[in-house]
C-alpha positions, 0 to 999 in steps of 0.5 A, spaced: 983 918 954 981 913 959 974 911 962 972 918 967 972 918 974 966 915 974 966 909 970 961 910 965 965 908 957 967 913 953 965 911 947 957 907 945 958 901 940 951 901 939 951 905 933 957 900 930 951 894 932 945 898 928 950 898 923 950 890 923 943 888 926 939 893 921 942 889 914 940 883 918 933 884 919 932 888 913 934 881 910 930 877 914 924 881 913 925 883 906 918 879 904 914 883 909 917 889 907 915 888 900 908 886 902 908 893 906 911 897 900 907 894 894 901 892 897 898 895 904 901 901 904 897 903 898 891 901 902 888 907 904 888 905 912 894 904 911 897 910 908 899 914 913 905 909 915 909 913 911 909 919 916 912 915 922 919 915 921 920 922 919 916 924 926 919 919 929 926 921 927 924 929 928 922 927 935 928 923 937 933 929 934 929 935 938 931 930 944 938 929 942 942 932 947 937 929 952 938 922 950 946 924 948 947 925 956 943 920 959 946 914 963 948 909 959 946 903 962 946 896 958 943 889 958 945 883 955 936 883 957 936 887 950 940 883 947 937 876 949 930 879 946 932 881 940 935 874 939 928 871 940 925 876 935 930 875 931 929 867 931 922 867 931 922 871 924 927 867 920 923 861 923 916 863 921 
């Protein structure tokens, strides 16, 4: 209960902004990732895309306990330039 001693917040809201961030971008992208999915993954130089998020996804779950334990410092930096790709995205 309570911040500890050292001030660092107890809880992560970045888990409930993925949940609101990811749905917008699927959205916003959603032309994009259908191309990718219908017509260039089936490319042979592309195939190999399929692999990525699983061993990125096993790369960041054996550092877990790692990543769980760092310092969480956050930036409205992160923020600004997620708004600008964002931006640029619906814009075109």
């Amino acid at each position: 209960a309570g911040a500890p001693p050292d001030g660092t917040p107890t809880w992560r809201p970045a888990p409930l902004l993925l949940l609101l961030v990811i749905p917008v971008l699927v959205g916003a992208a959603w032309d994009a990732l259908a191309w990718m999915v219908n017509d260039d993954w089936a490319r042979d130089e592309y195939n190999h895309c399929w692999l990525i998020i699983p061993i990125a996804l096993f790369m960041v779950g054996t550092r877990a306990q790692e990543l769980a334990a760092a310092p969480w410092t956050p930036s409205w930096a992160g923020v600004a330039l997620a708004a600008v790709g964002i931006l640029m995205l619906l814009v075109g």
